[in-house]
C-alpha positions in Angstrom: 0.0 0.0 0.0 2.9 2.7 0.8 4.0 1.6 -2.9 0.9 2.6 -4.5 0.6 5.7 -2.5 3.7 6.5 -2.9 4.0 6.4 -6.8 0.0 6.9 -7.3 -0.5 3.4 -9.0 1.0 0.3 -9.0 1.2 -2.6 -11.8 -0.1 -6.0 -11.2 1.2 -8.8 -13.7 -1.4 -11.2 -14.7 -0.4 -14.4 -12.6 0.4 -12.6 -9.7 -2.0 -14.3 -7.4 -1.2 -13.2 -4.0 -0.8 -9.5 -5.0 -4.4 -9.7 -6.2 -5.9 -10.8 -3.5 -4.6 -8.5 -1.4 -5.2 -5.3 -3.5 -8.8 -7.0 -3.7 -9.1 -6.6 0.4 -7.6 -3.2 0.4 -10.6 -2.5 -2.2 -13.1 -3.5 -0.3 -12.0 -1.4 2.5 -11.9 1.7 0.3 -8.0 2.3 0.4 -7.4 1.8 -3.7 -8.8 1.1 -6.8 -8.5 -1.5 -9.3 -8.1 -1.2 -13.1 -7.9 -4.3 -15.3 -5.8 -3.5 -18.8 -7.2 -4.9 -21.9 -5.4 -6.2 -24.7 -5.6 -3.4 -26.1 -4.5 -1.1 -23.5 -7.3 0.4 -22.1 -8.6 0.3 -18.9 -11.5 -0.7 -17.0 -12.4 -0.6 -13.7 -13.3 -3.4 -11.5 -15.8 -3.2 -8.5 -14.9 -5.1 -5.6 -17.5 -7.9 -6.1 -15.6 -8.4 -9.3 -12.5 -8.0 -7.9 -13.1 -11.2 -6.0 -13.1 -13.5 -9.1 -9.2 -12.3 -9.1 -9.1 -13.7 -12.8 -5.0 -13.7 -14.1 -6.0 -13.8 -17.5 -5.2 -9.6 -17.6 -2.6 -7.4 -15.3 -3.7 -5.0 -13.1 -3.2 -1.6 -12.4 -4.0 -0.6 -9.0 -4.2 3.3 -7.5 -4.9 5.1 -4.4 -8.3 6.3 -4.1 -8.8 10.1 -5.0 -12.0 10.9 -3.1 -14.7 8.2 -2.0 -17.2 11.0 -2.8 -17.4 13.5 -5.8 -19.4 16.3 -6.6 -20.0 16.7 -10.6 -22.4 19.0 -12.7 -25.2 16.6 -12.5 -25.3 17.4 -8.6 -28.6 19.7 -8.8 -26.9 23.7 -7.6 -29.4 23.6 -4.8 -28.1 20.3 -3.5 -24.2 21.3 -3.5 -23.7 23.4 -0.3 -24.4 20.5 1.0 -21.1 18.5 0.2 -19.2 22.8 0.8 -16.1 22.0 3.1 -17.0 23.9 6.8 -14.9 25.6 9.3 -14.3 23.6 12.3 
């Protein structure tokens, strides 16, 4: 986990068993994410009840978690002072 903090993601190979199954746990906890690389190169991202079903057919590209919660334009503007930081 300091690795992936550290450098912001982290490369799984695809037989790397052990590895998976951690980074699977530290999913479901909420610590990182989990990206599987296609053949092609691109990504996509794996829930955790997916991640379970650590397949090693594809690597993995795992990443610290940039916000559990995200405020977007579809957010209604009436709705969105009430995700504004606050003073302690």
């Amino acid at each position: 986990m300091d690795a992936v903090y550290t450098a912001g993601s982290l490369p799984i190979a695809a037989d790397d068993r052990a590895t998976k199954v951690m980074a699977t746990r530290l999913t479901i906890f909420g610590f990182v994410v989990i990206d599987e690389v296609q053949a092609d190169g691109t990504t996509r991202r794996l829930r955790p009840s997916e991640a379970i079903h650590a397949s090693t057919e594809r690597p993995w590209r795992i990443s610290k978690l940039t916000s559990r919660y995200m405020v977007d334009d579809s957010l209604p503007a009436s709705d969105r002072d009430l995700f504004a930081a606050q003073q302690a």
